[in-house]
Every structure is written in C-alpha cells, then in structure tokens.
KESEMAR-821021 format. One record per residue: x, z, y of N, C-alpha, C in turn. Coordinates in steps of 0.02 Angstrom, whole numbers, plus 50000, padded with zeros to 5 digits. Each point is the difference from the previous one (the first is absolute). Example, Ala and Ser with C-alpha at 12.3 -4.5 7.8 and 13.67 -1.06 7.14 Angstrom:
506605039049716499555000050059500455000050060
499824996450053500425000350059499615003750055
% end
This chain:
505815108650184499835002749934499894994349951
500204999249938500114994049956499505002649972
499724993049986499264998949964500434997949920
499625001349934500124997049933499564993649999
500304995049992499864991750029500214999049920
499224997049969499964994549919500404993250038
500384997549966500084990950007499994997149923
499404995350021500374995449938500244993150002
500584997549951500354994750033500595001350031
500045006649999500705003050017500764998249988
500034994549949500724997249974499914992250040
499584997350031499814994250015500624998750069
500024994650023500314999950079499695004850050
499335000650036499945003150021499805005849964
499765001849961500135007149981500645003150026
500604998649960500415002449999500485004050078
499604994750059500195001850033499605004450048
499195000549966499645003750038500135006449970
500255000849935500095010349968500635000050036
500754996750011500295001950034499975002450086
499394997350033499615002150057499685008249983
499545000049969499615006049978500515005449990
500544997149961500525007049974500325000850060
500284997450053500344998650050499485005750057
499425000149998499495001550067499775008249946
500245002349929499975005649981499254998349976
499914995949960499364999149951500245001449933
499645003849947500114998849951499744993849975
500144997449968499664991249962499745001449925
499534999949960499664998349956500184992249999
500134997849950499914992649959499734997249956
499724995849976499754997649949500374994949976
500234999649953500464995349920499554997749950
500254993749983499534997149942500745000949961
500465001150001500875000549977500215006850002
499845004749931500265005549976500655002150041
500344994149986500725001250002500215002250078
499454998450036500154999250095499715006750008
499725004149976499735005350009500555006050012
499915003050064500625004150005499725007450036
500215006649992499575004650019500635005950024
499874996950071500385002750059499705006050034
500125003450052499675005150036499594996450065
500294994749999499494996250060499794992349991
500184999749909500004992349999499645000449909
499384999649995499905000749917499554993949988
500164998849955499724994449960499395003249941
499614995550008499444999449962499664993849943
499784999449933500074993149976499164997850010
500094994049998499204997049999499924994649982
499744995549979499804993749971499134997750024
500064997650059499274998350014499954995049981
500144993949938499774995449940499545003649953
500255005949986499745004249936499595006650053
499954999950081499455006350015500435005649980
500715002550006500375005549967500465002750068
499675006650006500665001150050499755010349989
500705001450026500195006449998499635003450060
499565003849984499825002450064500195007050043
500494999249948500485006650062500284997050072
499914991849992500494998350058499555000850081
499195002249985499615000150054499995006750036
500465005549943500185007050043500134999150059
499565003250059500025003550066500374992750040
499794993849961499984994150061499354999750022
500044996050062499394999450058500104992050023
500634997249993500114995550012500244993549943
499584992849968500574997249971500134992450039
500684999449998500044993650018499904995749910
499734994250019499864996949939500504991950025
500424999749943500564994050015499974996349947
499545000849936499934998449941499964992649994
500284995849953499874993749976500264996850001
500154992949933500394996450001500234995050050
500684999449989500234996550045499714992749998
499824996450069499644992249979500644994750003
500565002950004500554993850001500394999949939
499484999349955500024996149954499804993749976
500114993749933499554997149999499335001949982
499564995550053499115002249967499854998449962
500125001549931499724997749938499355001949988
499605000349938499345005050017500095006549975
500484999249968500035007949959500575006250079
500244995950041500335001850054499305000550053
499644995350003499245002450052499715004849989
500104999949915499525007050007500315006850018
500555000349974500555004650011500005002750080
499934995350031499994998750069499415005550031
499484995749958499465002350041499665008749980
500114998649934499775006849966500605004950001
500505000250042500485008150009500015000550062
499564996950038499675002950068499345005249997
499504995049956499305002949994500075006249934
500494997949965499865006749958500315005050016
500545000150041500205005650047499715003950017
499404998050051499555000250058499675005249955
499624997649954499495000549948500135008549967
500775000049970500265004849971500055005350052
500235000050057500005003250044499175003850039
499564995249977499345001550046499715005449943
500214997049925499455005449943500465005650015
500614999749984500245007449992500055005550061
499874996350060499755003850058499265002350001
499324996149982499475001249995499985003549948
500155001449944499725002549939500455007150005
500445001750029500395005249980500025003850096
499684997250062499995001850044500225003150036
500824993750007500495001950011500074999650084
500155005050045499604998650078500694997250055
499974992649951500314995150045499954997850059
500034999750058499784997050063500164996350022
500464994449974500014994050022500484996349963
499834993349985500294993749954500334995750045
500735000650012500224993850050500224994049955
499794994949969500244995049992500204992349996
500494999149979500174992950000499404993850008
500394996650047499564996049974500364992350021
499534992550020500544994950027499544994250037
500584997450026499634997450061499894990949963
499955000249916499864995749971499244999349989
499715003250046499315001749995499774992150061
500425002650046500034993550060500064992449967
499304996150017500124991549967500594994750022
500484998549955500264995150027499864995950074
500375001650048499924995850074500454999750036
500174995050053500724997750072499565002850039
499364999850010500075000250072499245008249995
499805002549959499645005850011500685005350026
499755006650017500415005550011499505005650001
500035003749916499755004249971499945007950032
499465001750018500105007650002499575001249942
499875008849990499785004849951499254997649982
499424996750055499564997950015499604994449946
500664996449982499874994849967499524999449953
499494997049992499514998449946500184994149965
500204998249939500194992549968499655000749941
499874994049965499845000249939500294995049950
500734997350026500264997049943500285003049943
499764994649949499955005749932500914997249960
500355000250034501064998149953500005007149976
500334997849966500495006649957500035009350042
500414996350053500345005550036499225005350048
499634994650012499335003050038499815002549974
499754999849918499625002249967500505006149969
500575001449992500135006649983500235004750055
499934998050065500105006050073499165001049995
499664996750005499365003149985499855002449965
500205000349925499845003149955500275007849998
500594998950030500445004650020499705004750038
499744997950074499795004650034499235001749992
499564994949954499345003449999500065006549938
500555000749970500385003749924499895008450052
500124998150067500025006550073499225001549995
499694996650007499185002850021499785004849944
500265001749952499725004549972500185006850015
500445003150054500435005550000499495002350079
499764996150046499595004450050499545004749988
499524998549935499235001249986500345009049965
500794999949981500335007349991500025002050067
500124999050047500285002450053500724997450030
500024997449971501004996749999499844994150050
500525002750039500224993450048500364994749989
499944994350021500334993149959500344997850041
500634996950001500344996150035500364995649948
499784992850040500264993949976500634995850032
500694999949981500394998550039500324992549980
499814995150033499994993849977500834996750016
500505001849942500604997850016500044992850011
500724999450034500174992749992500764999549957
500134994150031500795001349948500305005150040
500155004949945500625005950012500624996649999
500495001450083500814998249984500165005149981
500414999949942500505004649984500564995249983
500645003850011500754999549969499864998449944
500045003749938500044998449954499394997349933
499675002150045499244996949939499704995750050
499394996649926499484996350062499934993150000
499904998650076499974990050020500755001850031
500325002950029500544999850049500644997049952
500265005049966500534997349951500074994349958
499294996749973499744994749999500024992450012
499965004050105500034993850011500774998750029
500345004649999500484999350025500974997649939
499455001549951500684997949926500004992150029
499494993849978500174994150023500514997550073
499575004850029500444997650072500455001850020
500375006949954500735000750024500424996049925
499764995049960500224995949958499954993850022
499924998450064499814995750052499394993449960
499605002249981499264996249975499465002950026
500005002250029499645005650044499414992250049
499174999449993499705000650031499384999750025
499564997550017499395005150034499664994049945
499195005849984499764998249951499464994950012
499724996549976499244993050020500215000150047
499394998850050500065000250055500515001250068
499895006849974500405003750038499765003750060
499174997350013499895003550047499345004849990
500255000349930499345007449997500325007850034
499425003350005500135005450040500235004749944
500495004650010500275005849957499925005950034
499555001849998499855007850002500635007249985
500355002150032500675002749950499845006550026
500455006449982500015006550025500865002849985
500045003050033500485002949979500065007949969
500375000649957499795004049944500145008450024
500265000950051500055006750035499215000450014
499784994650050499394998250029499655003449950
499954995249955499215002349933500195007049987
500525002450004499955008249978499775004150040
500254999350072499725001750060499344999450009
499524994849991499484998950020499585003749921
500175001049935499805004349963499995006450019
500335003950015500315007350057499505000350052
500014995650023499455000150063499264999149981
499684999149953499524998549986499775007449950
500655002149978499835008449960499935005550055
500374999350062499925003650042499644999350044
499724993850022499485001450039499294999849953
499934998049950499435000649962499564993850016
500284994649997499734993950014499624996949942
499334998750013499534994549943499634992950023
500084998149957499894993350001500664992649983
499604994950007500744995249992500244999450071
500685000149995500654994550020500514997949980
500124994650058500434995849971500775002450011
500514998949958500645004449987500434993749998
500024996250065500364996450027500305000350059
500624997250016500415001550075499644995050041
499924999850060499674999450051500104993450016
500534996049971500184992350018500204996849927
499474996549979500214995949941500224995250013
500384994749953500514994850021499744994549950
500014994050021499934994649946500655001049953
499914996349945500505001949921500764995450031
500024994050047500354997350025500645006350037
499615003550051500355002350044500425007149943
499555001649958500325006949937500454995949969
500194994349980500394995449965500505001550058
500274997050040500244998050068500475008650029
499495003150004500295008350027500495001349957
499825001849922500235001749948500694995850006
499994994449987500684993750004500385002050071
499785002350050500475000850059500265006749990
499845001549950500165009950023500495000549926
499954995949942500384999449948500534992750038
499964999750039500614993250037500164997149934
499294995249999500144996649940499354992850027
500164992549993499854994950009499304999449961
499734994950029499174998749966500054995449974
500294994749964500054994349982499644994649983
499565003849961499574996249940499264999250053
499594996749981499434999350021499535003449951
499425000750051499525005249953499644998349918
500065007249988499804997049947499104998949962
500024993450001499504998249987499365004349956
499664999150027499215003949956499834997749933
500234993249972500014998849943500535004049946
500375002250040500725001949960499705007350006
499855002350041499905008449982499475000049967
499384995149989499615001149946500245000049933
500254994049994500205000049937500315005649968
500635001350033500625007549988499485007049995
499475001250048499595005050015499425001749975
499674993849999499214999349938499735003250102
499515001249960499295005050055500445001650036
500455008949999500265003250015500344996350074
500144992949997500344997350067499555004150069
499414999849977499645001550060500115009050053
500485002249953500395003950037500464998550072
500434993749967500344996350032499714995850067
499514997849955499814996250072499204999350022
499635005949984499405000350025500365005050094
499684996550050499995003850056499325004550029
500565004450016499665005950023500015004750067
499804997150064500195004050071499475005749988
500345004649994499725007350011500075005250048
499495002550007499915003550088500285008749983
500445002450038500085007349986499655003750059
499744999650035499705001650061499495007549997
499824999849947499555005149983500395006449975
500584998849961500285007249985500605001150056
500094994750043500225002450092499745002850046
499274999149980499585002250053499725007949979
500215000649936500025007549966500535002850043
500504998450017500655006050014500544996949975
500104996349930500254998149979500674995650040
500765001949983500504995950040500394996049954
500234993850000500424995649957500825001750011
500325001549972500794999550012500074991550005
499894997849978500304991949986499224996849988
499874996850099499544996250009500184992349967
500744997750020500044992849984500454998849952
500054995649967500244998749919500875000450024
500354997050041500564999950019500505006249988
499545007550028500495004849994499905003749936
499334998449973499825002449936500504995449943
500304995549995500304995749955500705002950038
499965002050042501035000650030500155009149954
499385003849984500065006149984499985000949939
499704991949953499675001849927500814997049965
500424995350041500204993249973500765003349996
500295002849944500635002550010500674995150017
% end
C-alpha cells in the first residue's frame, strides 16, 4: 500500500533518484521547489513552492503525508566564499526550521523526518575508523554545518516525530556528482590522485543510498547512520580503479596540496580531508549492500 512521501530537494542528485524509487514502489511524492517553474502537478507526482530564506511554503504539500524525507540544501562543491558559507549553512537549518513551524503550528500528524545528512561531521584522520558513536569537537567548516544540520532534527521529537539522520558519503553516480568529475581528467589522460593520496574516501553507490533510504521508511528506523558501503578505499586506489576500468594510463604525479588550494580556496578539503567510515550499524539493522567493494560499483556506474 503506497504511503504519500513529502521530499524536499527533489531535483538534487539524490533526490531525483529517490522520487523515481517512491514512484517506482507506488508512492505518491509531494515536493518542495524554491523554482516555480519545476513545479509540476501529476496524479502521483505534485509539486509544491516554498522558500525557507523568506519562512514561505504552501501548506497543501503536508496533505495526508506521514512521512518526509528532507534532502534540502546547498550544494558545498562550490567555492567557499562567505556569502557561499552561509548559503551553505542556512538552506539546511532553515529547511529544518520551516518544516518544524509549519508542522507544530498547523498540527500536521507527521511521523517521521528521514534526513540527509554527511559524514563531514567525521574530523579529518588516516588512521581513526568512524562509527555513528563518534563524539568530536572540531570546530572546520564542514563540522560545524552537519551539526548544525542535525541538531536543526532535535526539535521534531518533543512533536512526536521520529528522526533519522543519514550521514552520506560521496554518492557514485554516472552522470552527476564526484564520479564524472573525476573521471573527465583521466580519460583526457591527466588524470591523478589528489595530495596525498592516502586519505580515506568514504563512497556509496547511488542505487545503495536509495535502497538504504527505502529501508529506513520501511522499517521505521531512528537515529543516525552512516550511508556508506562497507569498504572505503584510500583516494589513490579510486584514482587507480577508475583509470583501469576507463583503460586509460596514470601519468602525471599527484597533484600537489598547494595546487588544489590555490585552484580550490577552503573547499579543497572536500578533496582531501580523510574519512574511514564504519557502515556496520545500518548492517546490523537488516540492511544488505548490492556493491560492497568500489571495483564492481565503478564497472556498473562507468559507461
């Protein structure tokens, strides 16, 4: 029996491929648009407008949902400028925010908030290996808006609403993303592995993150985890896979940490902050991976 499932963030990478899941499993989808123009009003697919900068949203879109996934907020692969930090940080929390008044004040009987979240919460490290557990208090960029992010959640229990925090890593996809990315240089044969090279990359594969969203609506799961595949790889060996599976040469030597600062500003620390992250906890739910190791996940993404 299909549940009416709110998303917002719905035009995003994973959005897009989690309403094609929902429509696929016979959900109707509610959406939320800050873009008039994206608004479309289907029999199982309607759009709704909202602007959580300005606190503005349509509240027809909370009709006879019970469930929202929340996917909201700017993308961080951009440069970090400050007028881009804030951007950053405030279309997570005012999401959250817009979503918590117009549920409390209009008592709308939601039962549970699954959302986004990232495993940029985890402090730069080679040799830790992160589970859900983690207590840190370094105060960078990226820490301070997954926290902000997920404490933006603590206001939705004291309703009754269940919270789930799903701490992505890099999504592979084909055509959006880090994947296509990293793979333009190296089939232009300039292709290769970034600083170091041996920070940890946390990756998922993007069936995976939809799957493990699905699974978390159906079994009714709360709390955080982490929404990573089960074997992360240093940035060396994702350089290296990628180049053997595009049968294309590594040539160049890495490229230096001075050079991606400069080209990158802040933002490098996408690139080359490491991150070993533990999936163990949403396995030990029930939870199954199609694509445990990066090898067959890149032979399926990599046309």
């Amino acid at each position: 029996m299909g549940q009416i499932l709110l998303i917002t963030g719905a035009t995003g990478l994973v959005g897009k491929a989690l309403v094609k899941q929902c429509l696929a499993d016979g959900h109707t989808v509610h959406y939320l648009s800050t873009r008039k123009s994206k608004i479309l009003q289907q029999s199982n697919y309607k759009g709704f407008y909202w602007n959580p900068q300005d606190q503005t949203i349509d509240l027809a879109c909370f009709e006879g949902v019970e469930v929202v996934f929340n996917l909201a907020g700017a993308s961080i692969a951009q440069r970090w400028s400050n007028a881009a930090k804030t951007s950053i940080l405030s279309s997570r929390t005012d999401a959250l925010a817009l979503l918590y008044s117009s549920i409390e004040t209009h008592k709308f009987p939601v039962k549970q908030i699954i959302s986004a979240s990232a495993i940029g919460i985890y402090p730069d490290s080679k040799t830790r290996y992160y589970d859900e557990k983690f207590q840190g208090t370094d105060a960078s960029f990226l820490r301070t808006v997954v926290k902000s992010w997920e404490g933006s959640l603590k206001l939705f229990p004291p309703l009754g609403i269940k919270t789930t925090a799903l701490r992505i890593g890099i999504v592979l996809d084909t055509h959006e993303g880090a994947l296509p990315k990293i793979m333009q240089p190296i089939k232009k044969y300039f292709g290769a592995a970034l600083g170091s090279g041996d920070q940890w990359q946390s990756w998922i594969h993007i069936d995976d993150l939809v799957r493990l969203f699905m699974f978390v609506l159906e079994y009714k799961l709360e709390g955080v985890y982490n929404a990573v595949a089960p074997n992360p790889v240093q940035q060396t060996e994702l350089t290296k896979l990628i180049a053997k599976i595009l049968q294309r040469p590594l040539l160049l030597p890495n490229v230096p940490e001075f050079v991606l600062r400069l080209t990158l500003g802040e933002m490098c620390a996408i690139a080359l902050e490491s991150q070993r992250v533990c999936a163990t906890k949403i396995q030990d739910a029930g939870f199954k991976f199609n694509y445990i190791e990066l090898e067959p996940a890149l032979e399926d993404l990599i046309p």
